[in-house]
C-alpha positions in Angstrom: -44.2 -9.2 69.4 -40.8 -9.9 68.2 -39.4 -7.2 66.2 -37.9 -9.2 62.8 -34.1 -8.7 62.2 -33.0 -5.6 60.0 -31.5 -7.3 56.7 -29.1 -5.4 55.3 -27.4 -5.1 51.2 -23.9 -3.9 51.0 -22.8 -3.1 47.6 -19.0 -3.5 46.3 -19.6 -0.5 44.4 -17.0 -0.5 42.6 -16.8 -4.6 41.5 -20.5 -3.6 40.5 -19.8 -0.8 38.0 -17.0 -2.7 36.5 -19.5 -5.4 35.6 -22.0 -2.8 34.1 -19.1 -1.4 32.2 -18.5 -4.4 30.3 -21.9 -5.6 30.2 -23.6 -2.3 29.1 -22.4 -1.3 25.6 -20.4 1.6 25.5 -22.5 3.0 22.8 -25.2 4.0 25.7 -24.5 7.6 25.7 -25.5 11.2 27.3 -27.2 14.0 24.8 -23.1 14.9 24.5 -21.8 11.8 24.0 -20.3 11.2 27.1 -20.8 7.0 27.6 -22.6 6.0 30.8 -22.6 2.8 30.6 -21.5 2.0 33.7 -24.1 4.6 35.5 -27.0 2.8 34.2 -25.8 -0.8 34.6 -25.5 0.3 38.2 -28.7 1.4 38.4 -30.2 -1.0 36.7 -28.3 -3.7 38.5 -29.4 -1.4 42.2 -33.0 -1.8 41.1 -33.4 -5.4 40.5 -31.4 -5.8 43.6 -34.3 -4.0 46.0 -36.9 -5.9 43.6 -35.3 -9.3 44.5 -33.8 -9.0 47.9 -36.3 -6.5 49.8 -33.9 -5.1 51.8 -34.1 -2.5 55.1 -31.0 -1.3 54.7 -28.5 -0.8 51.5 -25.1 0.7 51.6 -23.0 1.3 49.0 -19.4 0.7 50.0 -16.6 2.5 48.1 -13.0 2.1 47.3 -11.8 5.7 48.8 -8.2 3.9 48.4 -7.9 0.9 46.4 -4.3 0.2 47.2 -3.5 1.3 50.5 0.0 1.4 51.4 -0.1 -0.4 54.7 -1.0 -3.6 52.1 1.5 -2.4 50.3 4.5 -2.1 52.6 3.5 -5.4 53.9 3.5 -7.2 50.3 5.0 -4.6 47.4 3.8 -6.4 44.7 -0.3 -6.0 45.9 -1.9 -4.9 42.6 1.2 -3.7 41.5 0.1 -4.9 38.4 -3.0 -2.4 38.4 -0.7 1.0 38.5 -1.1 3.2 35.7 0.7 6.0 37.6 2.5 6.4 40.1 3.9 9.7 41.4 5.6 10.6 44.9 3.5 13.7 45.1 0.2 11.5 45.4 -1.2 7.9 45.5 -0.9 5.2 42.8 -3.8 5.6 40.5 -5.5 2.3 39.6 -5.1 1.4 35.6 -9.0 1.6 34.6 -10.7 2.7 30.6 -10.7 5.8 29.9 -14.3 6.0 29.6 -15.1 4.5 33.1 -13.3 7.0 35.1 -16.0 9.7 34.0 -18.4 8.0 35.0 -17.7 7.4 38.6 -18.6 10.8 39.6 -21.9 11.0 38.5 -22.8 7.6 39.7 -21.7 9.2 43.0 -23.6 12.7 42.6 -26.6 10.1 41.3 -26.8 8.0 44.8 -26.3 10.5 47.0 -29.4 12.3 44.8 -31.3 9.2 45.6 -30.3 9.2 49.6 -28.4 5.8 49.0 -25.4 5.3 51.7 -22.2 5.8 50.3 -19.8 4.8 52.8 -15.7 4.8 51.9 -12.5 6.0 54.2 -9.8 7.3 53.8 -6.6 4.4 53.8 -8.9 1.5 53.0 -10.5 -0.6 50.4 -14.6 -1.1 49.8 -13.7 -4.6 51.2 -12.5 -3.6 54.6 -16.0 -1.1 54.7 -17.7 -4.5 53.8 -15.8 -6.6 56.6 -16.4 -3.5 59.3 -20.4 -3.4 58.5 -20.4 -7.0 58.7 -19.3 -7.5 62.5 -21.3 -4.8 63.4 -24.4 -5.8 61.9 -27.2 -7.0 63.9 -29.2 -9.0 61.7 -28.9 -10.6 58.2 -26.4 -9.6 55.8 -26.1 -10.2 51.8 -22.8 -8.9 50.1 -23.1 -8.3 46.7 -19.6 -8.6 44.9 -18.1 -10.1 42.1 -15.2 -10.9 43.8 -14.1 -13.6 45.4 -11.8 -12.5 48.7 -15.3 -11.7 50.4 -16.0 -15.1 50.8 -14.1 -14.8 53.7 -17.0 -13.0 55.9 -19.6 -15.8 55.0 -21.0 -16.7 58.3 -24.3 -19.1 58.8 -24.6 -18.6 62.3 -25.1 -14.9 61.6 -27.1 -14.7 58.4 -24.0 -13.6 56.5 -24.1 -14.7 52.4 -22.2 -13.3 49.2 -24.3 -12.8 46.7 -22.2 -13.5 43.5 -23.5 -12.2 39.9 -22.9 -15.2 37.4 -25.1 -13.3 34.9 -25.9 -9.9 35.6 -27.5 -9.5 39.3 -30.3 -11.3 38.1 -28.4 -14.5 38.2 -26.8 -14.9 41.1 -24.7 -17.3 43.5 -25.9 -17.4 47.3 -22.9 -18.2 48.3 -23.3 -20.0 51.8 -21.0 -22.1 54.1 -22.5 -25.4 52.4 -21.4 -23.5 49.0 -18.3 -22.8 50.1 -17.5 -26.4 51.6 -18.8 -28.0 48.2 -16.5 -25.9 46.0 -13.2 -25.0 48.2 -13.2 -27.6 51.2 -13.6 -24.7 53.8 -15.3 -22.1 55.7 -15.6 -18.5 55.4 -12.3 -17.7 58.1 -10.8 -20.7 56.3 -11.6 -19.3 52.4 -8.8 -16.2 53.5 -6.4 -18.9 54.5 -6.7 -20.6 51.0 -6.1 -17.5 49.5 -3.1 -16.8 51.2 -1.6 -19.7 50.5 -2.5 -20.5 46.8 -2.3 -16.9 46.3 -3.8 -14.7 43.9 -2.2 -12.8 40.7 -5.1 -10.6 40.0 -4.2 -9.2 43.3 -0.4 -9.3 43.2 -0.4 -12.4 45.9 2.4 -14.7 45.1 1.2 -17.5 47.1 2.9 -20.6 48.5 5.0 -21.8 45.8 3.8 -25.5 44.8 0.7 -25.3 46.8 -2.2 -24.1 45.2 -6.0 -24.5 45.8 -6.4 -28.2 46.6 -3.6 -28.4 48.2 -4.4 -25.5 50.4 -7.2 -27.0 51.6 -6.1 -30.5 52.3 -3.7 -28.9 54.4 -6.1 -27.1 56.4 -8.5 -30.2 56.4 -6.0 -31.3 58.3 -4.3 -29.1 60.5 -7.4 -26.4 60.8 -5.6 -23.5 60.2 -2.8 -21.5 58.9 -1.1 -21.5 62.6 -2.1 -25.1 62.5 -0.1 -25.5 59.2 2.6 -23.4 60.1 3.2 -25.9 63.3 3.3 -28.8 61.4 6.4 -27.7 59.8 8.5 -27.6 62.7 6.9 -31.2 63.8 8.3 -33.8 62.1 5.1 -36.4 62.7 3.0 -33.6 61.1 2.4 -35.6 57.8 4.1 -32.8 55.4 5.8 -33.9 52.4 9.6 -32.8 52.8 9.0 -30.5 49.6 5.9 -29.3 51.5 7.8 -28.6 54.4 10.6 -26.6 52.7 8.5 -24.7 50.3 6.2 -23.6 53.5 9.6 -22.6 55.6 11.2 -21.0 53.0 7.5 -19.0 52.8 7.9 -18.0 56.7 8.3 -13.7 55.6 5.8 -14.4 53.7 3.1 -15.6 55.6 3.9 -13.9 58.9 2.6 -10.5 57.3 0.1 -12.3 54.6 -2.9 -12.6 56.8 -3.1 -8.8 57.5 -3.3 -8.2 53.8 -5.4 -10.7 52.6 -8.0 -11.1 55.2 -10.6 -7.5 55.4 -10.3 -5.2 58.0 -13.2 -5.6 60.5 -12.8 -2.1 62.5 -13.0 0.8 60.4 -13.5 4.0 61.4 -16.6 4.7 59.9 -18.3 8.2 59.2 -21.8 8.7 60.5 -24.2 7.4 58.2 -28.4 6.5 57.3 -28.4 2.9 56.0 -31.8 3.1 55.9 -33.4 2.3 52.4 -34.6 5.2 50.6 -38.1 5.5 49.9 -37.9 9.1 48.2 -35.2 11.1 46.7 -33.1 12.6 49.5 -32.5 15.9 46.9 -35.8 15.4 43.8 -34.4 18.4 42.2 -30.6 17.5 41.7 -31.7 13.9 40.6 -34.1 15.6 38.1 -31.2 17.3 36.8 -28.2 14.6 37.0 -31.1 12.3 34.8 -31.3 15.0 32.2 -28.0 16.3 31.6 -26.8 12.4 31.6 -29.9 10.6 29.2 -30.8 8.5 32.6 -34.2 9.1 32.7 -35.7 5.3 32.1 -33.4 3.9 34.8 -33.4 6.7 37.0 -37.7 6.2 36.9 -37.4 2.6 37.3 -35.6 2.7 40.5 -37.9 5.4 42.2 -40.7 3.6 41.7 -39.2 0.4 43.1 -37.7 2.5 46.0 -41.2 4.1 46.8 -43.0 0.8 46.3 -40.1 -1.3 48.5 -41.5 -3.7 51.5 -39.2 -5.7 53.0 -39.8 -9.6 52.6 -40.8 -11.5 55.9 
């Protein structure tokens, strides 16, 4: 008997609770008043997640550095834009609501009551968590992220989708290599290279300048790759435009030390970890407790009885 694949949900946490933030009115509140808005949009979102996608394994990857500084010594300007403050006695911290930041530690005391993974490290983003988990993994994987860059670890051949929420987490994109063909004109690898060059300003990314999205991807239509774009500027039978040419020369600083930025790390030292999907509470009393004290007692109940009642989808 053939033993079926373990398929695996990774969470960008983080991409996740910003969602529930905006999509959960702030006016959802503890017995104090403290909002948790984005605590029970994350659980809520978590639940329908296991109802939907049955999976073996869930991990929620975090953001234990959102801006490390080997991106940022590379490129300064990555999500320079996000700094609130920036000291020289400790690391930038990242411009979010005030009513948000609150929240994140209970929705970390609340999975870790529940026995959910929580995997981040120490000099890295969720996203390079996501891109380490992926090349190990052994069997399916969905990602679930609202954000784009991880379209770059979309692989057929190894079961390997984003899942991106158009409305909630019950709408959602499977985003596939067929998907990604139809919208951008590439592949997963080839989705990091279009980044690169058309660049990004939500993530401080100047770009190419003059080449953005459709341009990016003719020119790796037809020259496979960044190196094979890169090439074709120093061969004059390449096809470039001269403006093409110059604006990707004068770009060389740039896009010798672009790819390490953009594209996720895929070897992460990971911590020791249970992916394994929870059926019970790993700690019932603490969870009890954390529910109480923050008014999460419907959403809290609705994802242990989905938990407990969880079979995996043949």
């Amino acid at each position: 008997m053939t033993t079926r694949p373990r398929k695996c949900l990774l969470l960008d946490t983080s991409s996740l609770y910003f969602r529930a933030y905006y999509g959960v009115p702030d006016s959802v509140r503890a017995p104090d008043g403290t909002p948790v808005n984005a605590v029970r949009g994350l659980l809520e979102f978590i639940t329908r997640l296991v109802q939907d996608h049955r999976p073996d394994e869930l991990v929620a990857c975090m953001d234990a550095d959102w801006r490390p500084q080997w991106r940022v010594e590379l490129i300064p300007s990555y999500k320079a834009h996000r700094v609130a403050v920036e000291t020289e006695a400790g690391p930038d911290e990242e411009e979010v609501p005030d009513t948000l930041s609150p929240q994140v530690p209970v929705i970390e005391e609340v999975l870790d009551a529940f026995g959910i993974a929580r995997v981040g490290v120490a000099g890295y983003e969720a996203d390079d968590v996501i891109g380490t988990l992926t090349a190990r993994a052994t069997g399916p994987v969905d990602i679930v992220t609202g954000d784009r860059d991880l379209y770059q670890l979309v692989d057929d051949a190894r079961g390997i989708r984003v899942l991106y929420p158009l409305k909630g987490v019950g709408m959602m994109q499977a985003t596939d290599e067929a998907v990604l063909r139809e919208k951008y004109g590439v592949d997963g690898p080839g989705y990091a290279d279009l980044a690169l060059l058309r660049g990004d300003p939500s993530d401080g990314l100047p770009g190419v300048p003059g080449i953005g999205e459709k341009t990016a991807a003719k020119l790796l239509a037809a020259h496979g790759d960044l190196a094979g774009i890169m090439a074709a500027v120093d061969d004059p039978a390449s096809g470039l435009t001269p403006s093409q040419r110059k604006r990707l020369d004068e770009s060389r600083p740039y896009v010798a030390v672009a790819p390490k930025v953009v594209r996720v790390a895929g070897d992460v030292p990971l911590p020791a970890f249970d992916p394994a999907l929870p059926k019970e509470p790993r700690d019932p009393a603490a969870l009890e407790e954390l529910a109480a004290r923050w008014g999460l007692g419907r959403p809290v109940g609705r994802l242990r009885t989905e938990l407990a009642a969880a079979k995996p989808l043949d």
